[in-house]
N, CA, C and O atoms as a GROMACS GRO file, in nm:
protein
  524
    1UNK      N    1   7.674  14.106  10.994
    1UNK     CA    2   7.745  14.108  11.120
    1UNK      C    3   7.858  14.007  11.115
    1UNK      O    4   7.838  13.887  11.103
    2UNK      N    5   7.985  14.067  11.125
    2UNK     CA    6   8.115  13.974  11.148
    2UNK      C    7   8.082  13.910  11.294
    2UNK      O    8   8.030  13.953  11.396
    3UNK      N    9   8.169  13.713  11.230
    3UNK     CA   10   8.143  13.694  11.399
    3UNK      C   11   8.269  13.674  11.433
    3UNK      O   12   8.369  13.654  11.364
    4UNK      N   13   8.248  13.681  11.574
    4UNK     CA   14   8.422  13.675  11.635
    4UNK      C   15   8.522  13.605  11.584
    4UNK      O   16   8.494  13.550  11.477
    5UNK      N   17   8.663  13.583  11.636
    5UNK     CA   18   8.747  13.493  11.556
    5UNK      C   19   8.758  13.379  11.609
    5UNK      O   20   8.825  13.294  11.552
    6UNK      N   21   8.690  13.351  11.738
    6UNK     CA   22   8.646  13.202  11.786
    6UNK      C   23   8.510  13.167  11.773
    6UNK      O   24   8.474  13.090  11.862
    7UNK      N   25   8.424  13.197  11.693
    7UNK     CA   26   8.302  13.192  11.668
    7UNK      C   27   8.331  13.077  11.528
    7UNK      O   28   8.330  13.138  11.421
    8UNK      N   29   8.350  12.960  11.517
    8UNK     CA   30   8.344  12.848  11.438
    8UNK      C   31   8.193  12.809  11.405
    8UNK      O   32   8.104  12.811  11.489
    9UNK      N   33   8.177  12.770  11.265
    9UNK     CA   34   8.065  12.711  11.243
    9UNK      C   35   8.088  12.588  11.182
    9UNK      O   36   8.113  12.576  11.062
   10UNK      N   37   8.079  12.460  11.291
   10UNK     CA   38   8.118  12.319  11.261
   10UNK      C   39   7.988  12.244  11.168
   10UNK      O   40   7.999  12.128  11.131
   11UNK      N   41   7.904  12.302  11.147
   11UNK     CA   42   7.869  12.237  11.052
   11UNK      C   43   7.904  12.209  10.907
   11UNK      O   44   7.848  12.121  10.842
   12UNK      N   45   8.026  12.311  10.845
   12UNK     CA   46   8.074  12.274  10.765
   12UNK      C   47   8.023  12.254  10.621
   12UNK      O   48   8.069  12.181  10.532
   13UNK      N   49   7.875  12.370  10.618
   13UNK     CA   50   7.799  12.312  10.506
   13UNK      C   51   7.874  12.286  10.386
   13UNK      O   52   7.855  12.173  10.343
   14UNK      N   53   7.970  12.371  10.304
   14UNK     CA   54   8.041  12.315  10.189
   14UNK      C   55   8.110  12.215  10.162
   14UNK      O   56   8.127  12.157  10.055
   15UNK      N   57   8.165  12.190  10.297
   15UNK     CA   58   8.200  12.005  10.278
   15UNK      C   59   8.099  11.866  10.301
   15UNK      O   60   8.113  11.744  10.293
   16UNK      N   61   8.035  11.923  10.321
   16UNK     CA   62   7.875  11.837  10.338
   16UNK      C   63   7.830  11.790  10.222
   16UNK      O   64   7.808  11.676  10.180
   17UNK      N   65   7.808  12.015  10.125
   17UNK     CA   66   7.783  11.924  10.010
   17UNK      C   67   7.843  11.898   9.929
   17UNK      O   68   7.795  11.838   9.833
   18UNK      N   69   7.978  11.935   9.937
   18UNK     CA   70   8.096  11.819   9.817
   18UNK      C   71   8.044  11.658   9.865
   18UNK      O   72   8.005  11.572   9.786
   19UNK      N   73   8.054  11.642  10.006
   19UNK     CA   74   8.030  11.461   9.980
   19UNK      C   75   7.869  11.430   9.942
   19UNK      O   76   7.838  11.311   9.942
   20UNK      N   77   7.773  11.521   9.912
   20UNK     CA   78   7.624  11.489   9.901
   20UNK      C   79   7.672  11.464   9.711
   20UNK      O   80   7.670  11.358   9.647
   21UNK      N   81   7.708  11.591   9.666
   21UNK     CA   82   7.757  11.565   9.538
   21UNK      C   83   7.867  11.472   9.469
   21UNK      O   84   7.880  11.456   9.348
   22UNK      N   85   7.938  11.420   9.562
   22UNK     CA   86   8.046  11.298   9.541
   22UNK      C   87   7.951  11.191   9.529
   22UNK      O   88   7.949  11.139   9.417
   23UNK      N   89   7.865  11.139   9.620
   23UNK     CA   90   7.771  11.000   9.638
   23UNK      C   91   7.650  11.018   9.543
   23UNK      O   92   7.572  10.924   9.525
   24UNK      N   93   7.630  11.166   9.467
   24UNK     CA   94   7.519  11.147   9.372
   24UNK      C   95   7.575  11.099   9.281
   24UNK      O   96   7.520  11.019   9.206
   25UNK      N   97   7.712  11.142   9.266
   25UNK     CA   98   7.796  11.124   9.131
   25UNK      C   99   7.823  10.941   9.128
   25UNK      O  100   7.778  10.862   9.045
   26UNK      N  101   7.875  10.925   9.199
   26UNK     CA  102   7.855  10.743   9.277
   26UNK      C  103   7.769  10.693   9.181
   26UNK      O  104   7.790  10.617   9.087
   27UNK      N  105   7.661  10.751   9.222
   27UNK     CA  106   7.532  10.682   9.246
   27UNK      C  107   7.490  10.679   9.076
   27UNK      O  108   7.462  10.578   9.011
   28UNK      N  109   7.496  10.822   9.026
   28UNK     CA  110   7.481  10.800   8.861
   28UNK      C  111   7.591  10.688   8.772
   28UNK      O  112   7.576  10.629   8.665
   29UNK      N  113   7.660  10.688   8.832
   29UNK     CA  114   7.830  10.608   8.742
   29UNK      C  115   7.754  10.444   8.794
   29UNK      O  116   7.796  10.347   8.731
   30UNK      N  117   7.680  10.425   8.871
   30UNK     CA  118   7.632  10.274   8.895
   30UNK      C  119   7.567  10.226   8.826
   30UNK      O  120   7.541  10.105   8.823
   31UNK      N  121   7.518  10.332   8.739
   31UNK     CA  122   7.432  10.327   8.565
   31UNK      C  123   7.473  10.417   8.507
   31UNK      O  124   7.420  10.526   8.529
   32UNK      N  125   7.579  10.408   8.412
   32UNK     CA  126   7.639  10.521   8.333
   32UNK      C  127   7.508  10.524   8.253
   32UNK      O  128   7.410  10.460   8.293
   33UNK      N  129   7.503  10.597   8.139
   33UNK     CA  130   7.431  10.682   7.996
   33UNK      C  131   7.493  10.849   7.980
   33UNK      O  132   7.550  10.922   8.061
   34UNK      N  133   7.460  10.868   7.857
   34UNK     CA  134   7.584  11.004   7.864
   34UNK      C  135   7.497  11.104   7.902
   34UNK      O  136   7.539  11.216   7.873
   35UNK      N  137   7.383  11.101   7.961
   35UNK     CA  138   7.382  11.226   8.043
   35UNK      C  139   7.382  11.191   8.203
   35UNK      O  140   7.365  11.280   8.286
   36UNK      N  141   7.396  11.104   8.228
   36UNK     CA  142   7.415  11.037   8.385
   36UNK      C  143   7.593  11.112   8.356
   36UNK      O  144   7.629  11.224   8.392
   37UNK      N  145   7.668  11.020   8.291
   37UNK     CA  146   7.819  11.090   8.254
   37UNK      C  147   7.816  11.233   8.298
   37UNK      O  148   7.861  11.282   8.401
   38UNK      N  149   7.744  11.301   8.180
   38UNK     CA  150   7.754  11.500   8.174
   38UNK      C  151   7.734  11.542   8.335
   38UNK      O  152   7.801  11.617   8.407
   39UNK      N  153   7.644  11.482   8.356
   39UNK     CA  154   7.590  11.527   8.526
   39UNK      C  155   7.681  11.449   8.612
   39UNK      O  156   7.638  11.458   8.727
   40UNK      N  157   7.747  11.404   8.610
   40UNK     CA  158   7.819  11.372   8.674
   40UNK      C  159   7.998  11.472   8.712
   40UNK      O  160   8.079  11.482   8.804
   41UNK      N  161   7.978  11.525   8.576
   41UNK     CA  162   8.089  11.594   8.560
   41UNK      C  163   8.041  11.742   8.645
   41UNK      O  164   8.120  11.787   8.728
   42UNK      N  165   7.957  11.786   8.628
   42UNK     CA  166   7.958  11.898   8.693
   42UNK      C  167   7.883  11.873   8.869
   42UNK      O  168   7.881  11.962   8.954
   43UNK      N  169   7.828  11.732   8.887
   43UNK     CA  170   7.869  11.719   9.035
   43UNK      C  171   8.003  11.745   9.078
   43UNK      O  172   8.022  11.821   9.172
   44UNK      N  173   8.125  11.674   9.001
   44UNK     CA  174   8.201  11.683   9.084
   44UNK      C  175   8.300  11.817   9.088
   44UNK      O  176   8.390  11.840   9.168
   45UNK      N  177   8.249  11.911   8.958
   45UNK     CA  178   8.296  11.994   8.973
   45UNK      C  179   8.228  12.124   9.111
   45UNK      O  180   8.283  12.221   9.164
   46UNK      N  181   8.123  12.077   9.122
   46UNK     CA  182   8.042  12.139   9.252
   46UNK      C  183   8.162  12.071   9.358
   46UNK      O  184   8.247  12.154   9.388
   47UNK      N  185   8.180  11.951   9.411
   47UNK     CA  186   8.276  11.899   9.512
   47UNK      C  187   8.386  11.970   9.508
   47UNK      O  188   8.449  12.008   9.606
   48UNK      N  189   8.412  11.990   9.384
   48UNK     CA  190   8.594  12.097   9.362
   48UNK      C  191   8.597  12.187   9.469
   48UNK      O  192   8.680  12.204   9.558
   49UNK      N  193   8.424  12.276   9.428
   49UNK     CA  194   8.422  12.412   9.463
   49UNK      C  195   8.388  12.404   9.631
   49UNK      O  196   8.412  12.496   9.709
   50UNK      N  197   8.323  12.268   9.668
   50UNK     CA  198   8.292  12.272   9.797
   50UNK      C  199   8.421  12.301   9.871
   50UNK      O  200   8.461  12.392   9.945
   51UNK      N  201   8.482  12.164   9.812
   51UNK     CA  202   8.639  12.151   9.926
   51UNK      C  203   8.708  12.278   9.895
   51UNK      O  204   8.786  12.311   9.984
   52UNK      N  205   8.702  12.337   9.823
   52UNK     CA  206   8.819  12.445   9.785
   52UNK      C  207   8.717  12.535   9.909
   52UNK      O  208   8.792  12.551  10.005
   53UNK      N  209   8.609  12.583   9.933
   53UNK     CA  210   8.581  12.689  10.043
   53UNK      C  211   8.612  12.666  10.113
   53UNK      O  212   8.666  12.752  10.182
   54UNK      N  213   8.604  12.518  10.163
   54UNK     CA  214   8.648  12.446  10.294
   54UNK      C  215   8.778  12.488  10.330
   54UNK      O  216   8.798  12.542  10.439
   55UNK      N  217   8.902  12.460  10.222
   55UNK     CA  218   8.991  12.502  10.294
   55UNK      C  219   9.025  12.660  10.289
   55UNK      O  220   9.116  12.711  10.354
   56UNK      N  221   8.945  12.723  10.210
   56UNK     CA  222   8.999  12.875  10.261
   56UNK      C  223   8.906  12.929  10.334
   56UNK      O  224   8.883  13.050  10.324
   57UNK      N  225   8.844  12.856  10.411
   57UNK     CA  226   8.740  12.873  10.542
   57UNK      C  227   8.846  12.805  10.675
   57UNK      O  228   8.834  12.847  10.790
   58UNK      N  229   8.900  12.747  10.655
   58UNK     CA  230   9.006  12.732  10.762
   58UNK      C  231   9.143  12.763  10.775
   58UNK      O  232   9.235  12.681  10.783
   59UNK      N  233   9.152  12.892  10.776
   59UNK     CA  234   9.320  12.930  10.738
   59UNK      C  235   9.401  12.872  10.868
   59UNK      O  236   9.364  12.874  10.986
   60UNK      N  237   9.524  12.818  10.811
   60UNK     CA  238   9.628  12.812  10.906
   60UNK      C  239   9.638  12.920  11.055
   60UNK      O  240   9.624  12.899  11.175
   61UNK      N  241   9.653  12.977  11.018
   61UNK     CA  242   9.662  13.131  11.168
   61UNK      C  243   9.528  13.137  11.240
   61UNK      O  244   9.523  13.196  11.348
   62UNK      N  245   9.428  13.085  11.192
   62UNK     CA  246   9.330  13.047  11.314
   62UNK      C  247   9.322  12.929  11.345
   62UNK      O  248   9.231  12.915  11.426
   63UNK      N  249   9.394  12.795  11.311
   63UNK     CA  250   9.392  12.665  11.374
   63UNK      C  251   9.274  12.657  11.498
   63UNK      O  252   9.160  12.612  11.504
   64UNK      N  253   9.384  12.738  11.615
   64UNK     CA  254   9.375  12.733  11.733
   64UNK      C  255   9.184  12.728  11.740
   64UNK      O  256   9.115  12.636  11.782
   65UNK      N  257   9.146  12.840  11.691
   65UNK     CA  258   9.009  12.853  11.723
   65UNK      C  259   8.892  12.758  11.650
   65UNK      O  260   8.772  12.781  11.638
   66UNK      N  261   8.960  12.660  11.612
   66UNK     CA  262   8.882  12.518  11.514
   66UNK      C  263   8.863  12.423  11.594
   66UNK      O  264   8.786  12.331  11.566
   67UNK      N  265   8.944  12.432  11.735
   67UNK     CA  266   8.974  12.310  11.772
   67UNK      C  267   8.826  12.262  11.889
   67UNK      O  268   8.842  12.155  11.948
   68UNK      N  269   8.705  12.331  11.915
   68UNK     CA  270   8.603  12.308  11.954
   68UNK      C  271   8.578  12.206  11.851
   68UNK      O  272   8.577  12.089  11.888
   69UNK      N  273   8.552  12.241  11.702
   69UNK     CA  274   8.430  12.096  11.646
   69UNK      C  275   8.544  12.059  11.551
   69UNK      O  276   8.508  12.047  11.434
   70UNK      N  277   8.673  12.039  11.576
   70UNK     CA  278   8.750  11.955  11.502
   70UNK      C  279   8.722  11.812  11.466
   70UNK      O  280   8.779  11.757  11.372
   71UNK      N  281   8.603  11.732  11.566
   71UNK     CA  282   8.578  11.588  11.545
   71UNK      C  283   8.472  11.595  11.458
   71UNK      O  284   8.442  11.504  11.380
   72UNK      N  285   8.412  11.707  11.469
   72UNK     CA  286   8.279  11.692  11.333
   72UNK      C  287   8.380  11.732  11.244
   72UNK      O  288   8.386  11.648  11.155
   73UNK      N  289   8.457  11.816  11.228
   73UNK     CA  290   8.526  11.825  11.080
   73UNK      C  291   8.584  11.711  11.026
   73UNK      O  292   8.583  11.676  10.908
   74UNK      N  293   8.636  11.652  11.129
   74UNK     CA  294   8.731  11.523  11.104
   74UNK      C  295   8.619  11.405  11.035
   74UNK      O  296   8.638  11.356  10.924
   75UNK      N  297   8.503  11.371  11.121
   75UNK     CA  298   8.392  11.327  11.060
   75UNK      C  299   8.338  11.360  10.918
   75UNK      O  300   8.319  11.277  10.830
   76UNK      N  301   8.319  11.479  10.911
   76UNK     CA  302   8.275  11.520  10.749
   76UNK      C  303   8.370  11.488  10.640
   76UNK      O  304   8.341  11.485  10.520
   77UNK      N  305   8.519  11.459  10.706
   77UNK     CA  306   8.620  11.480  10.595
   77UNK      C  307   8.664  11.334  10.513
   77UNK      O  308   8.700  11.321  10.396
   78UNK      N  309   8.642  11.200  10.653
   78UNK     CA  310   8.631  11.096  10.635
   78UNK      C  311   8.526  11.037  10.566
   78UNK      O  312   8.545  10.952  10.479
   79UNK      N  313   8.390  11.085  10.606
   79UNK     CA  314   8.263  11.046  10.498
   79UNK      C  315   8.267  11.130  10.361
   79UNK      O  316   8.191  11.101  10.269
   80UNK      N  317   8.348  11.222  10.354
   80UNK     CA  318   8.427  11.269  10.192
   80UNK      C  319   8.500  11.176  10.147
   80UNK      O  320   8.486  11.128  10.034
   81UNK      N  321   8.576  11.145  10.221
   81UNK     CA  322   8.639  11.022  10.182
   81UNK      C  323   8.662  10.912  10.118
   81UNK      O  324   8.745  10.879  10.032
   82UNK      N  325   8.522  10.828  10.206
   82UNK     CA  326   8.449  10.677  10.190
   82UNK      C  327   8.379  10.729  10.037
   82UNK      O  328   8.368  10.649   9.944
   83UNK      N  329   8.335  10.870  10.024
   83UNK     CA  330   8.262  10.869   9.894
   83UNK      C  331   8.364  10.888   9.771
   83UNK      O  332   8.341  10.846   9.657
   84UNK      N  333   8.464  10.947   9.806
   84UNK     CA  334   8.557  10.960   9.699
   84UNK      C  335   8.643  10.780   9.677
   84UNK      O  336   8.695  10.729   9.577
   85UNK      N  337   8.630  10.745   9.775
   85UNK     CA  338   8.703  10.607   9.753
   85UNK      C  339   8.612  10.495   9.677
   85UNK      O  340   8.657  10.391   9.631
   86UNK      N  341   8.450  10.542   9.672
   86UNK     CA  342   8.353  10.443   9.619
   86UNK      C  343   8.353  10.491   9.482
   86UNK      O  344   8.337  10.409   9.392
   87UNK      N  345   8.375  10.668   9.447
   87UNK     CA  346   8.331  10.640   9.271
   87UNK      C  347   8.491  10.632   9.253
   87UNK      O  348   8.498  10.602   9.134
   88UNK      N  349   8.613  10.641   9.295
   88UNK     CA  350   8.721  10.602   9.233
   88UNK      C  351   8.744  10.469   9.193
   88UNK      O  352   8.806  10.435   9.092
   89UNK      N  353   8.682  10.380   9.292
   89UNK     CA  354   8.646  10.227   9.255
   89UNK      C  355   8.551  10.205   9.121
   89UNK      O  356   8.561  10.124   9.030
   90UNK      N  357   8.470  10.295   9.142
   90UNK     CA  358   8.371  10.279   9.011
   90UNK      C  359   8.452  10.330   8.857
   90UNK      O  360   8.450  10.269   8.750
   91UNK      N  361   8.516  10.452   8.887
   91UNK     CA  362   8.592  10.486   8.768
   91UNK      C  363   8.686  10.404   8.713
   91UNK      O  364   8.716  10.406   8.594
   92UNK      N  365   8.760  10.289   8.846
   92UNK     CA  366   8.899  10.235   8.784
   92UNK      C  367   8.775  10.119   8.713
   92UNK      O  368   8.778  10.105   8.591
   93UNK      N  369   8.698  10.062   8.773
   93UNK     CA  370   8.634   9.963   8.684
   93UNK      C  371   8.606   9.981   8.570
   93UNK      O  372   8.648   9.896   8.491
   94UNK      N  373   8.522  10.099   8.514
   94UNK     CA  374   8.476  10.168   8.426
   94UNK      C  375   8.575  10.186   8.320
   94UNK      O  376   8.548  10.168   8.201
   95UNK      N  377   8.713  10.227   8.372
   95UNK     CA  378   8.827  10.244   8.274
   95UNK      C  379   8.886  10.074   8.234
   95UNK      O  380   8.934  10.048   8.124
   96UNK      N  381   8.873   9.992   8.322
   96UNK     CA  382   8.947   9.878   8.303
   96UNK      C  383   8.799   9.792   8.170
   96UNK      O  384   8.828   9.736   8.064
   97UNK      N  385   8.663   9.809   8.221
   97UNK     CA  386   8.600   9.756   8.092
   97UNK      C  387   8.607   9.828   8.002
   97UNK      O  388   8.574   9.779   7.893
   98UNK      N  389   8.644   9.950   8.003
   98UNK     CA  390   8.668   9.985   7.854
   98UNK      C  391   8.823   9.964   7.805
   98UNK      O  392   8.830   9.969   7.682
   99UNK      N  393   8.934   9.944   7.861
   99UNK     CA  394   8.986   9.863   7.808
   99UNK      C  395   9.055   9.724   7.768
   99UNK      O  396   9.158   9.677   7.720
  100UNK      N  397   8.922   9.686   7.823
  100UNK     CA  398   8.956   9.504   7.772
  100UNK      C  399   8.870   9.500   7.699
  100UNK      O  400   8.882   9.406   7.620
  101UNK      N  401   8.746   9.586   7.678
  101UNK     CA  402   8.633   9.582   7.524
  101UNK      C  403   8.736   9.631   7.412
  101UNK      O  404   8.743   9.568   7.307
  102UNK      N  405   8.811   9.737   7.433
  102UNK     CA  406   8.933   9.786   7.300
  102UNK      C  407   9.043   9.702   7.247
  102UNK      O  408   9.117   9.726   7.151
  103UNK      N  409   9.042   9.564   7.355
  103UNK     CA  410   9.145   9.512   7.357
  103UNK      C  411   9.089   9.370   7.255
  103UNK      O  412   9.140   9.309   7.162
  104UNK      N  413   8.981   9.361   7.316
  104UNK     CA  414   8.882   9.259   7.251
  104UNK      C  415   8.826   9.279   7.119
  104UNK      O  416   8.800   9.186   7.042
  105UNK      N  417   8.808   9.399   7.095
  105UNK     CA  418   8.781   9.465   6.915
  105UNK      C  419   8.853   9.464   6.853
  105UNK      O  420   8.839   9.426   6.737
  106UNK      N  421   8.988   9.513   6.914
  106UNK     CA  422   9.099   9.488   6.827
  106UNK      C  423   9.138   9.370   6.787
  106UNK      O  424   9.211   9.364   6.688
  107UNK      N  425   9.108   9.283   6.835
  107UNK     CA  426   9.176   9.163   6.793
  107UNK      C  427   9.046   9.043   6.744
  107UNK      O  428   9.053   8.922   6.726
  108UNK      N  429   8.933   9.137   6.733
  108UNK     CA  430   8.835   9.125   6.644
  108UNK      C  431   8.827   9.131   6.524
  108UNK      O  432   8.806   9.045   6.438
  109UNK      N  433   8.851   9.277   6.519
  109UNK     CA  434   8.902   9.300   6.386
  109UNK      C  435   8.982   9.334   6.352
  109UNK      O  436   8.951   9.351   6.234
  110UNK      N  437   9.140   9.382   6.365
  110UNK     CA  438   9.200   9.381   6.361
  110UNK      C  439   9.326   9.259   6.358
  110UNK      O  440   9.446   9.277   6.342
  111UNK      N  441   9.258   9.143   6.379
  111UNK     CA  442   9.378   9.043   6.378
  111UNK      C  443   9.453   9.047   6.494
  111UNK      O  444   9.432   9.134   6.579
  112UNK      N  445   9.548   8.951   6.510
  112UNK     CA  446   9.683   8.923   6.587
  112UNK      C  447   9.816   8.987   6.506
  112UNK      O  448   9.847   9.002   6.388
  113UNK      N  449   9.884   9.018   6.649
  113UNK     CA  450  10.016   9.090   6.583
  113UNK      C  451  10.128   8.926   6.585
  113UNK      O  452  10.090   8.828   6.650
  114UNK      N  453  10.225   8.924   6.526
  114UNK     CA  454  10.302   8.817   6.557
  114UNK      C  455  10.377   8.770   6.661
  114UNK      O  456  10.471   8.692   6.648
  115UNK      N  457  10.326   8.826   6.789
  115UNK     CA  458  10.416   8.825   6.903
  115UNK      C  459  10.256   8.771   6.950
  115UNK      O  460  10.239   8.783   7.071
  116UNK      N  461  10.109   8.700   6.858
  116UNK     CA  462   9.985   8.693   6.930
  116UNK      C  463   9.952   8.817   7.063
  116UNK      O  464   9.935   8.776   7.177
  117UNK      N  465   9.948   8.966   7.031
  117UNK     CA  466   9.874   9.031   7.101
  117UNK      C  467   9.772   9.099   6.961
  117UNK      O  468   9.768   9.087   6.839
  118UNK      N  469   9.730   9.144   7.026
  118UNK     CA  470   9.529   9.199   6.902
  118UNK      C  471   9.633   9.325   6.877
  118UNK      O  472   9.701   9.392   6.955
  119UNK      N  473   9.616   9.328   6.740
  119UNK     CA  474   9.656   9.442   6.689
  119UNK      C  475   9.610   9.582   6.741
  119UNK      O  476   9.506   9.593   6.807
  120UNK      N  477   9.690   9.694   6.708
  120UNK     CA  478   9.623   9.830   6.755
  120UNK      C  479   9.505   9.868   6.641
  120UNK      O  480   9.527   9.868   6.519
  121UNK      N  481   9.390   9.897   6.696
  121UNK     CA  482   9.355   9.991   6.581
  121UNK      C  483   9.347  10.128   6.554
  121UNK      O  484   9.287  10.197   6.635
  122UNK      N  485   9.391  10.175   6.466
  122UNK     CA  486   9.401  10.322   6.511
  122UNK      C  487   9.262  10.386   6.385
  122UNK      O  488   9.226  10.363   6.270
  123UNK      N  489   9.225  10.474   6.499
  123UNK     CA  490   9.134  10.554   6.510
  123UNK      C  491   9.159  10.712   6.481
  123UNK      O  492   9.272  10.758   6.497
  124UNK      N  493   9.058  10.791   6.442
  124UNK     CA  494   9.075  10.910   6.392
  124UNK      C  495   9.051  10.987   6.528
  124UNK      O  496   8.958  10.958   6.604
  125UNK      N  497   9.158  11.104   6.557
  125UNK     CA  498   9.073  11.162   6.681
  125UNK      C  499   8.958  11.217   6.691
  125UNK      O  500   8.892  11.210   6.588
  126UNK      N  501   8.902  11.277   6.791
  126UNK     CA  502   8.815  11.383   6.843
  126UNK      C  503   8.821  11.446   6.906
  126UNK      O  504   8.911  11.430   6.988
  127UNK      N  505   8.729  11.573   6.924
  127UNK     CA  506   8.716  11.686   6.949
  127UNK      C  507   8.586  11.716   6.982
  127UNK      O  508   8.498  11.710   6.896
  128UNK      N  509   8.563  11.747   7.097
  128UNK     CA  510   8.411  11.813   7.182
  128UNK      C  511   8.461  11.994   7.148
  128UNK      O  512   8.575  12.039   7.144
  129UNK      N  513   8.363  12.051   7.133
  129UNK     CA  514   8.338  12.180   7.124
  129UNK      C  515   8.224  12.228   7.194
  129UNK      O  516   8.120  12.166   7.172
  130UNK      N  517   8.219  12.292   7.246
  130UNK     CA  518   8.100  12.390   7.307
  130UNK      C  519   8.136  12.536   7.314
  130UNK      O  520   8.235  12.601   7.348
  131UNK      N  521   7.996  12.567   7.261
  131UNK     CA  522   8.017  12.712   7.262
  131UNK      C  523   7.921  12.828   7.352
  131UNK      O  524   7.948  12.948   7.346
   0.00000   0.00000   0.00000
């Protein structure tokens, strides 16, 4: 059964659970290990998929008929938010100790350059595959 075109459902479950899956993801990165990492990656690819229904669950040309539980949306979108702003904090940390440990190896072993910064070391790339 179609429901009317003012018939809104403010509960919003897909943006609910993008932020349930944003704060698990949080919550694993507060103790990385590489499968806390792996699972983490496809939490947030679940969040992708939440917010992406979200917004093609609210098209522009029905605005008008949103505007009953616009404060719970507004609510759900802000506690998306606070969670995206806690593991982005966790990621910039995460990126900044790993590079002052690269910065610190290098000039471990690698020596000083003559301007005294730790030499580069260069490394062979990689490549993940899955099939």
């Amino acid at each position: 059964m179609r429901k009317p075109p003012n018939a809104v459902d403010c509960a919003q479950p897909p943006l609910a659970a993008a932020r349930t899956a944003v704060l698990e993801a949080a919550r694993r990165m507060e103790s990385p290990d590489r499968q806390s990492l792996e699972e983490c990656a496809v939490l947030l690819e679940n969040a992708i998929a939440g917010m992406n229904a979200c917004r093609s669950a609210w098209p522009e040309e029905n605005a008008a008929s949103f505007q009953g539980c616009r404060q719970q949306q507004l609510d759900e979108v802000r506690r998306l938010r606070q969670g995206l702003l806690h593991l982005r904090r966790l990621l910039d940390n995460a990126a900044n100790f790993y590079q002052k440990w690269a910065k610190r190896r290098a000039a471990l072993s690698m020596g000083y350059t003559a301007a005294g910064e730790p030499a580069e070391i260069t490394t062979a790339g990689r490549m993940l595959i899955r099939g």
